[in-house]
N, CA and C of each residue as an Amber inpcrd file, in Angstrom:
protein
   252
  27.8020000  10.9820000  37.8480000  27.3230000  10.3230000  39.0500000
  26.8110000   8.9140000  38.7460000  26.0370000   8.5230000  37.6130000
  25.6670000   7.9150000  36.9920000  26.1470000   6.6870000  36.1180000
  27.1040000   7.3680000  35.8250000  28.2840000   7.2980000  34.5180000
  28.7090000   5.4480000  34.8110000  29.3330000   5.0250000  35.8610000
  29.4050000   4.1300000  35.3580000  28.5710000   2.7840000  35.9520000
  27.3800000   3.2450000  36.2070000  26.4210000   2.3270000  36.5250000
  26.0920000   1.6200000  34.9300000  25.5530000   3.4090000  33.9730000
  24.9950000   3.3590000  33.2010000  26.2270000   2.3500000  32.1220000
  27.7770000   2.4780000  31.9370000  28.5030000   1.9330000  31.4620000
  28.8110000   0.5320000  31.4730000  28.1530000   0.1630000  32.9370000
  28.5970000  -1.6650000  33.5460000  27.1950000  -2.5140000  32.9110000
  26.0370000  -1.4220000  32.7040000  24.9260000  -2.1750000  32.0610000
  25.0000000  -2.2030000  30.3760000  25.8940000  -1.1120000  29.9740000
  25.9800000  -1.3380000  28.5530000  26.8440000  -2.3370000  28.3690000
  27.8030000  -2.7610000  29.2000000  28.9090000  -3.6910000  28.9440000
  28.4660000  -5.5110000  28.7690000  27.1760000  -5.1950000  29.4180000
  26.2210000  -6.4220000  29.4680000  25.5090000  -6.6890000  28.5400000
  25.5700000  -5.8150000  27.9740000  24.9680000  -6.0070000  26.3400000
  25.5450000  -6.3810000  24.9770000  26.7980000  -6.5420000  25.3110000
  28.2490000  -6.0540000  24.3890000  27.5260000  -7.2150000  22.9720000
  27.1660000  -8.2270000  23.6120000  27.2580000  -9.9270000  22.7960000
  25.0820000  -9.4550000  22.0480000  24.6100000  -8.3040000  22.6000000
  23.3800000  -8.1900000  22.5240000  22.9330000  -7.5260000  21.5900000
  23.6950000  -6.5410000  21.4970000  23.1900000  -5.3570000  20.8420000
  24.2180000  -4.5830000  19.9640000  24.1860000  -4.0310000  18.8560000
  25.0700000  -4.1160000  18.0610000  25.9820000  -2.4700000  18.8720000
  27.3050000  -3.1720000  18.4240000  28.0030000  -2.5370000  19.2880000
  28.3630000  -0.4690000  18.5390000  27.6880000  -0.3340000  17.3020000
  27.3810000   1.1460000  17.0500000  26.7410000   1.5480000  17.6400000
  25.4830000   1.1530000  17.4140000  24.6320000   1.3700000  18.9080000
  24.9340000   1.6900000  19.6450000  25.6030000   0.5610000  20.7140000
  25.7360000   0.6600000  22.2250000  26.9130000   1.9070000  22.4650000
  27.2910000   1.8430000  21.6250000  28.9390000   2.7360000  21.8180000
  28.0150000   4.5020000  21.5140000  27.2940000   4.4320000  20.4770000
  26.4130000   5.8840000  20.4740000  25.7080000   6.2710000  21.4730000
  25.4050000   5.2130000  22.1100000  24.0000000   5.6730000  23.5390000
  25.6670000   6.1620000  24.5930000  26.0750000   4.7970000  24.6740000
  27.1610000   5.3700000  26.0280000  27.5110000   6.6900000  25.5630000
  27.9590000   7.3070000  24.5050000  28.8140000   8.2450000  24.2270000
  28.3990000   9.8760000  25.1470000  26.7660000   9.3950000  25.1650000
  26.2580000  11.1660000  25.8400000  26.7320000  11.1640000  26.9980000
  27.2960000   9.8190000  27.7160000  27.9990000  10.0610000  29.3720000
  29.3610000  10.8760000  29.1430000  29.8270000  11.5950000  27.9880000
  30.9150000  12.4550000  27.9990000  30.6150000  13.5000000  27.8860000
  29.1160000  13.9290000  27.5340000  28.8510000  15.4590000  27.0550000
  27.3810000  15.2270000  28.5140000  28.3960000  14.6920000  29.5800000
  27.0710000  14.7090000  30.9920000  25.4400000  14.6740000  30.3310000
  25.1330000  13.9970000  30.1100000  24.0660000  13.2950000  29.4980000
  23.9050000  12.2150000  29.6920000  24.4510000  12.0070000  30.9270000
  23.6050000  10.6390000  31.5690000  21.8790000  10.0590000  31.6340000
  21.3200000  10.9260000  31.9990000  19.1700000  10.1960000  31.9950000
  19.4110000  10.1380000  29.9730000  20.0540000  11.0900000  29.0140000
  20.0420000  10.5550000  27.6300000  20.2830000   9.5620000  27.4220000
  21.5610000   8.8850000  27.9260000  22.2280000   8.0560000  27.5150000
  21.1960000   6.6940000  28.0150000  21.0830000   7.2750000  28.9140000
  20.2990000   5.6260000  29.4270000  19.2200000   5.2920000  28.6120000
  18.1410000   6.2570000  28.4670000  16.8890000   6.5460000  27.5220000
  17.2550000   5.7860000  25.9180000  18.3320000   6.2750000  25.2050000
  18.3580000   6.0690000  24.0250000  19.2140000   4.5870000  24.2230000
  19.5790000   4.1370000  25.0910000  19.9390000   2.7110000  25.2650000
  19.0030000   1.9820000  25.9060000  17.9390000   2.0530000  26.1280000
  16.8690000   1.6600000  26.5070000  16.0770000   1.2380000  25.3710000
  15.8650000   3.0600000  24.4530000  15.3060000   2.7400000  23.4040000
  15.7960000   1.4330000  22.2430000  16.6760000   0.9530000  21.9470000
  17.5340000   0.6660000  21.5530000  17.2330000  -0.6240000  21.9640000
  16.9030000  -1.1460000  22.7410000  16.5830000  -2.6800000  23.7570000
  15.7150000  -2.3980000  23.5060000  14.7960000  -2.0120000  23.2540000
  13.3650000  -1.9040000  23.0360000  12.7610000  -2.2140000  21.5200000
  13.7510000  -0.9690000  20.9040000  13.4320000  -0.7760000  19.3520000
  14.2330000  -2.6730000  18.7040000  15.1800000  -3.4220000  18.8430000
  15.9000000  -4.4310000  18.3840000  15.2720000  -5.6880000  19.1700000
  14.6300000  -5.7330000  20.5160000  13.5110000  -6.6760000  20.6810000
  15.0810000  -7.4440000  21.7680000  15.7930000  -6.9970000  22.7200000
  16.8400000  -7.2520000  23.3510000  16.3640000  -8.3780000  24.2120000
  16.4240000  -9.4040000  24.2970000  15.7950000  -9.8760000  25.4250000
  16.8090000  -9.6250000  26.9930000  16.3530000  -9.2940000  27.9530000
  16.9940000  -9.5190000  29.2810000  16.5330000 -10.4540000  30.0250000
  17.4660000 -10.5960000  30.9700000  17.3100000 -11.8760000  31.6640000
  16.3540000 -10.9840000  32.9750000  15.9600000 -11.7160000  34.2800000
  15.4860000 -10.5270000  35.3600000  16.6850000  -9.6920000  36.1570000
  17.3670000 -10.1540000  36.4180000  18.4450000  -9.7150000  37.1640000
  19.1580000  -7.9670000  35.9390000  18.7610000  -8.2980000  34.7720000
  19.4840000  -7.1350000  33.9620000  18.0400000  -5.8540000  34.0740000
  17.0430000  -6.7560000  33.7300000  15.7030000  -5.8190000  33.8100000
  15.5190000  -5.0130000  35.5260000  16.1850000  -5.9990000  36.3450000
  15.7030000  -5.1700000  37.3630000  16.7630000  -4.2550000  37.8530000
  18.0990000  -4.3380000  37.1470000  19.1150000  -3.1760000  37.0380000
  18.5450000  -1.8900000  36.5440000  18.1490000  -2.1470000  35.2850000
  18.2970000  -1.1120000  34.5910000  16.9010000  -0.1120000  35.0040000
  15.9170000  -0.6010000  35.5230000  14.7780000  -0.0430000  36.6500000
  15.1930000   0.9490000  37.6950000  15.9870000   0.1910000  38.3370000
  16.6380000   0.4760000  39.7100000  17.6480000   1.7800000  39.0680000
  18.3120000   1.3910000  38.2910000  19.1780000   2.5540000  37.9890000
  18.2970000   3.9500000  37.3140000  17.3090000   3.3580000  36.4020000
  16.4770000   4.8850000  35.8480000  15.9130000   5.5360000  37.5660000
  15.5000000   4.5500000  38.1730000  14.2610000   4.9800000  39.1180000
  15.4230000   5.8610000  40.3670000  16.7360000   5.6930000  40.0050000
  17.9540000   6.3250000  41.0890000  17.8150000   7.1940000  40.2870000
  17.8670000   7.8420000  39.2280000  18.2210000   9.1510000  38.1570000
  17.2470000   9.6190000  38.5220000  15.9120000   9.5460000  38.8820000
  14.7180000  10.5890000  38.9350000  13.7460000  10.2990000  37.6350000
  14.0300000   9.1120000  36.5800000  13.3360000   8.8370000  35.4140000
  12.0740000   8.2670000  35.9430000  11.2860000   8.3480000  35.0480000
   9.5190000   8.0680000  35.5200000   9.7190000   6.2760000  34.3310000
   9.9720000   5.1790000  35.1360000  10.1250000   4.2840000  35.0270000
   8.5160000   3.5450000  34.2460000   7.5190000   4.5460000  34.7170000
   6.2040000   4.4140000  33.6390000   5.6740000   4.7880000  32.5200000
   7.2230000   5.1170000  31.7310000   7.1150000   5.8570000  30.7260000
   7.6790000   4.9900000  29.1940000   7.8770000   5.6210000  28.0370000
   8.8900000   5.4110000  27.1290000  10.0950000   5.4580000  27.7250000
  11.0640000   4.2400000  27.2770000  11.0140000   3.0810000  26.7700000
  10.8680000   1.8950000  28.0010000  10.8770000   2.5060000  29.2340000
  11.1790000   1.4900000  30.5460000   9.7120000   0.5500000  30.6800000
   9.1390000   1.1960000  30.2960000   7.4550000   0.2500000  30.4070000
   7.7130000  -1.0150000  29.3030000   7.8620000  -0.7860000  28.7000000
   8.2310000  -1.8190000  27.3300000   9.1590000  -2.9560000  27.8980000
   9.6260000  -2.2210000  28.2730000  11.1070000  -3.0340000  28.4310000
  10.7940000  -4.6120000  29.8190000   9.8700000  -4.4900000  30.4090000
   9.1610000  -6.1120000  30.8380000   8.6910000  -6.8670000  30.2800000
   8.5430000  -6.5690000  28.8060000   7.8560000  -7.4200000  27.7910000
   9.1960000  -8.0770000  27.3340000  10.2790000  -8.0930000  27.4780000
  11.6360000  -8.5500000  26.9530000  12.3270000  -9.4410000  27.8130000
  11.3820000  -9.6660000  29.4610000  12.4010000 -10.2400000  29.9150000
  11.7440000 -11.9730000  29.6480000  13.0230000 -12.3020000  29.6580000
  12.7150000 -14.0750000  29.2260000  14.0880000 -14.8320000  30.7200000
């Protein structure tokens, strides 16, 4: 349901984040593990210091806060300290 929201925001990262990474987080959208996938690609922007622009930060909000994710949690709280 998810699947390629969560895929069009990893694709935005391609030049960002190293692409083992990004290709390991997307991968749980095949074993339906979408709220994972997003989480550990979150973590991931979080853990490597990713900067986003606002327009990507307020995607990737909007998309946890559509999944039912508690957007006041690990790693989404963090993740406003990155936007530049």
């Amino acid at each position: 349901m998810f699947a390629d929201r969560i895929t069009n925001f990893g694709r935005k990262l391609d030049d960002k984040l190293d692409q083992e990474l990004l290709k390991g987080a997307l991968d749980y959208i095949n074993f339906n593990e979408e709220p994972l996938a997003l989480e550990i690609l979150c973590d991931h922007i979080c853990e490597y210091d990713v900067a986003l622009n606002q327009a990507e930060y307020d995607e990737v909000i909007a998309l946890a806060k559509d999944m039912g994710l508690d957007v006041n949690d690990v790693p989404f709280r963090h993740m406003k300290q990155l936007v530049v």
